[in-house]
C-alpha positions in Angstrom: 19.0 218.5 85.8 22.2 219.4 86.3 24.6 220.4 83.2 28.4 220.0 83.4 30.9 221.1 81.0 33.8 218.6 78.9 35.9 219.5 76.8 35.2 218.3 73.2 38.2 216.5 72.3 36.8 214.3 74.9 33.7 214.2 73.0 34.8 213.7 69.7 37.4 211.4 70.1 35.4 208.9 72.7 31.9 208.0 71.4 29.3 206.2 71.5 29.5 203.1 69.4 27.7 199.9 68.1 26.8 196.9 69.9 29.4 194.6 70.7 30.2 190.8 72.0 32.8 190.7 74.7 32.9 190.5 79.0 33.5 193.0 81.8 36.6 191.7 84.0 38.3 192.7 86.8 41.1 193.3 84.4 39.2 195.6 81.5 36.7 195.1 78.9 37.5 192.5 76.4 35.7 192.8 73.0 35.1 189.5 70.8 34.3 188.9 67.5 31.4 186.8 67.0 31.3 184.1 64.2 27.7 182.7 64.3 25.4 186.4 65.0 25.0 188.5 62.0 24.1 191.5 62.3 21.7 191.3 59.3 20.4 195.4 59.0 21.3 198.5 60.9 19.4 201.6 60.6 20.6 204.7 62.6 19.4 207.6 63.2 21.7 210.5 64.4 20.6 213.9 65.7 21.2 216.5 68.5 18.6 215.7 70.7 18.4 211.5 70.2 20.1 208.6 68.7 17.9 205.7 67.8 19.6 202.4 66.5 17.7 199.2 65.2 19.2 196.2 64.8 18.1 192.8 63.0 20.6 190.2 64.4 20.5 186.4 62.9 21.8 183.0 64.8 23.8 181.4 61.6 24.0 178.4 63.4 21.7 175.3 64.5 21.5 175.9 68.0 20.5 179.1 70.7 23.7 181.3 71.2 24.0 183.2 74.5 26.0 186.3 74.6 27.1 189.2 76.8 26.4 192.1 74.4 28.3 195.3 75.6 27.6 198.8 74.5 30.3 201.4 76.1 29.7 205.0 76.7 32.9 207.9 76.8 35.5 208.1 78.7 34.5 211.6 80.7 37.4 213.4 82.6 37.0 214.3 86.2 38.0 217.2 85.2 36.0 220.0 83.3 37.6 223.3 81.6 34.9 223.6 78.5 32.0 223.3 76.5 28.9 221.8 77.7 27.2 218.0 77.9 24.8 216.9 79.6 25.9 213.5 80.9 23.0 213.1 83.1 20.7 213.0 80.5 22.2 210.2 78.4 22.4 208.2 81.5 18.5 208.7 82.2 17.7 208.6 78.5 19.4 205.0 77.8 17.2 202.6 76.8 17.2 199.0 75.2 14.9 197.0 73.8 14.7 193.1 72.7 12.3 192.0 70.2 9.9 194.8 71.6 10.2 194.1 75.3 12.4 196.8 77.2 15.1 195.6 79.3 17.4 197.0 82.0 21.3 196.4 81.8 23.9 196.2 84.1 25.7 199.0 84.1 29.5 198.6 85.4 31.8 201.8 85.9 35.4 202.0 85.0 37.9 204.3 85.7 41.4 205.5 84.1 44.6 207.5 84.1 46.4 208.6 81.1 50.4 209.3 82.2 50.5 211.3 78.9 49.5 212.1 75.1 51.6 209.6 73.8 50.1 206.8 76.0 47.1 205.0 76.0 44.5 205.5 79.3 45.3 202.7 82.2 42.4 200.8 83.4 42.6 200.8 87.4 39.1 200.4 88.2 40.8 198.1 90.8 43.1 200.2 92.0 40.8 202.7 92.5 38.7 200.6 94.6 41.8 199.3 96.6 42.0 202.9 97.2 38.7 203.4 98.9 36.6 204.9 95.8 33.0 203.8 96.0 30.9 203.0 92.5 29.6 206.5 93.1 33.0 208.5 93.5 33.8 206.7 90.2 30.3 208.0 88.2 31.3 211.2 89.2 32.6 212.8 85.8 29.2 211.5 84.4 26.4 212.9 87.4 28.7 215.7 88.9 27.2 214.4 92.5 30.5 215.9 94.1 32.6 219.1 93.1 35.3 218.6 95.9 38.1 217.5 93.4 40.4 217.7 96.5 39.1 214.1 98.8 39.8 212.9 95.1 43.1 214.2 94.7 44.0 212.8 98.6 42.6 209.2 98.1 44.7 208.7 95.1 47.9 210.4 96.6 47.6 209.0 99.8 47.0 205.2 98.1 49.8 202.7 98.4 48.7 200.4 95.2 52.0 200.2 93.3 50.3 200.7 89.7 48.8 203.7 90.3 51.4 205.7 92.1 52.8 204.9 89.1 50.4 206.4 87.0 50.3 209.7 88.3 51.6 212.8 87.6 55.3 212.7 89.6 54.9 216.8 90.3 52.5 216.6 93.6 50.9 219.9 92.4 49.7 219.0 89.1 46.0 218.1 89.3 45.3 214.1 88.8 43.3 213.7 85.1 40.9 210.4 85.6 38.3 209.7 83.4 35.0 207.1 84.2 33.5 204.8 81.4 30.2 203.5 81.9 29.6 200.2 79.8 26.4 198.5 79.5 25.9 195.3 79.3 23.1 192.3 79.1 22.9 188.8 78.2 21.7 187.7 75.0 20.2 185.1 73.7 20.4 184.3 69.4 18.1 181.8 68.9 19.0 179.0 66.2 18.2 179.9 62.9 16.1 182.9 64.1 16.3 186.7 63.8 16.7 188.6 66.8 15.4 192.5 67.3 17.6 194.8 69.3 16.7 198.9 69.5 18.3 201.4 71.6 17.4 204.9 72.2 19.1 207.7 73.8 20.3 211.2 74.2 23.8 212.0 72.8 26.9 214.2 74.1 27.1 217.1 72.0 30.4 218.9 72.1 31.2 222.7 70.5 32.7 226.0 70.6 32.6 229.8 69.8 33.6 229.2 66.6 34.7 227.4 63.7 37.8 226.9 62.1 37.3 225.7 58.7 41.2 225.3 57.6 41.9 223.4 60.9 38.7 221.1 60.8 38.8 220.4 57.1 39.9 217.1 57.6 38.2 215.5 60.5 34.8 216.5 59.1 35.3 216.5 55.4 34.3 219.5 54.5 34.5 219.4 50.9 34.1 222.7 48.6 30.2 223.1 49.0 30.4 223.0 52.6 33.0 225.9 52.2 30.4 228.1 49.8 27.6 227.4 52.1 29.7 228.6 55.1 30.3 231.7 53.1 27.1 232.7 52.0 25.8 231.8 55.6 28.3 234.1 56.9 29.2 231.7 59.0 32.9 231.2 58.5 34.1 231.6 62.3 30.0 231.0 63.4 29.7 228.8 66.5 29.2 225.2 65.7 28.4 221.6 67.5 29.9 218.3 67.3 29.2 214.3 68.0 30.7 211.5 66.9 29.9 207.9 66.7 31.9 204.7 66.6 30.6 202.1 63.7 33.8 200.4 63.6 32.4 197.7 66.3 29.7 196.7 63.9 32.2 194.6 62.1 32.9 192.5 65.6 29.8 190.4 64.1 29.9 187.3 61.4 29.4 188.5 58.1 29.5 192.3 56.8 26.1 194.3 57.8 23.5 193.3 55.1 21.8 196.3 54.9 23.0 199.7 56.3 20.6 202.8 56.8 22.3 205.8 58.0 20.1 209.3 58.7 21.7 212.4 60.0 19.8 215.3 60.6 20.5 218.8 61.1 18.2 222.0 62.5 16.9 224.2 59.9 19.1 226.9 60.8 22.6 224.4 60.1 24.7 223.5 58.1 26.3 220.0 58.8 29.5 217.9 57.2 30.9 214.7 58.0 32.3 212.3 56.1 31.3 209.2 54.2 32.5 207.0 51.5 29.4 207.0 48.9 26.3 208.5 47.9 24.7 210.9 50.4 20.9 211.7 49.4 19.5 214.4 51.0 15.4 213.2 52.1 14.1 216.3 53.5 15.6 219.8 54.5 16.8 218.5 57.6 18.0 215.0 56.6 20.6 213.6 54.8 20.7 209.4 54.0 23.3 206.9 53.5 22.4 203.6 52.4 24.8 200.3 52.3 24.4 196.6 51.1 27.2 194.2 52.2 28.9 196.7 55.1 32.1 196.4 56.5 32.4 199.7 59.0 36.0 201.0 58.5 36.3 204.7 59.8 34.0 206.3 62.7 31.4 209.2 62.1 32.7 212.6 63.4 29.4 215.4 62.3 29.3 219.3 62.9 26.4 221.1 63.0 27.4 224.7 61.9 25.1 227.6 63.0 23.8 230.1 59.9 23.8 233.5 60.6 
């Protein structure tokens, strides 16, 4: 299995989120909120090695619902300079099931070009097709199948669609950034009045580095005064650390605020971990730390380090 390196800000700011109603065009993914489905519990469980998510959904209304239900994966660069992920292995590890029954989505591949910080990334999943780009050139950043960046480079130099020439870099010797998405999808049926059981299961991209920088990541992972002491007496100040993230904000696309919310992060017994969260954190075990919600309305995303102890 192969390994391939990103670099973490791709990790940490593109992750892997909640279920969502919306459609795959030929335009982009649209994302729609859903008056009739509740998503009545979550209960999420966040580690290194797996995620595992189990829904309870419930129909609100007097007749079956059918929806598209989209689950989106990173953006991944074509384009690798550190840190490592193994992309591979979340897209063999993905796995869904619906009221106990596995299921196999469709998985569609999109690609984009970001003109610059300041912008957001350009969907031209059709221009890159215009362009002669199979499915597989496009899943490249995620299964590495081809390392010669430079029939990648041509194809999209040598393309006359008028929307990406206008995307790329205007210096002919600056490498071409593109990123692929992989989205999920599967149709859905809610039946009336009924609830419905959704699980997924799968192996996350972990991001990291060398070492930590406590007064520079204070705020993205909340690391509050404890943290701080623990790092000290650790030793582990500047120790090298791992990171994942993961998007709840799409868990309030649904009717209603989540019912009932379990949230379990766990750590190696050799970690520390931070991250932050508005409300009581019980710790269950030595490894695993518990969040619990009634009435949930997901506002900010989950960003976690794991912090090595020396």
């Amino acid at each position: 299995m192969k390994k391939v390196m990103i670099i973490l800000s791709v990790i940490s700011m593109s992750t892997l989120a909640n279920d969502s109603t919306g459609y795959v065009a030929t335009g982009g993914v649209q994302y729609l909120k859903n008056k009739d489905v509740q998503m009545l519990s979550e209960d999420l469980l966040i580690s290194k090695k797996m995620i595992q998510v189990d829904y309870q959904f419930k129909n609100l209304s007097p007749r079956d619902i059918t929806e598209t239900i989209l689950f989106p994966l990173p953006k991944i660069e074509n384009f690798f300079e550190s840190d490592f992920a193994d992309t591979e292995r979340l897209l063999k590890s993905f796995k869904v099931q619906i009221n106990g029954k596995s299921i196999q989505p469709d998985m569609h591949v999109r690609t984009f070009i970001q003109k610059d910080e300041k912008s957001a990334p350009l969907d031209l999943t059709v221009a890159f097709k215009e362009c002669g780009f199979t499915e597989k050139e496009m899943l490249n950043p995620w299964n590495r199948q081809d390392y010669a960046y430079e029939i990648f480079e041509n194809k999209l130099r040598n393309c006359k669609n008028t929307e990406l020439q206008k995307a790329l870099p205007k210096d002919k010797n600056e490498v071409i950034t593109w990123s692929a998405q992989v989205i999920y999808s599967w149709k859905q049926t809610f039946k009336a009045n009924a609830l419905t059981h959704v699980q997924h299961q799968y192996a996350p991209l972990v991001g990291g580095s060398v070492a930590v920088y406590p007064e520079e990541d204070i705020k993205t992972y909340c690391m509050d005064q404890n943290f701080k002491a623990g790092l000290k007496k650790a030793k582990s100040q500047h120790a090298p650390y791992q990171a994942l993230g993961y998007i709840l904000k799409t868990g309030a696309n649904w009717a209603k605020p989540i019912q009932n919310f379990k949230l379990t992060i766990e750590r190696d017994s050799n970690e520390l971990v931070s991250f932050c969260w508005e409300g009581d954190v019980k710790k269950i075990s030595p490894t695993q730390f518990q969040m619990v919600k009634k009435g949930f309305i997901p506002k900010q995303d989950l960003e976690i380090i794991f912090v090595r102890k020396f």
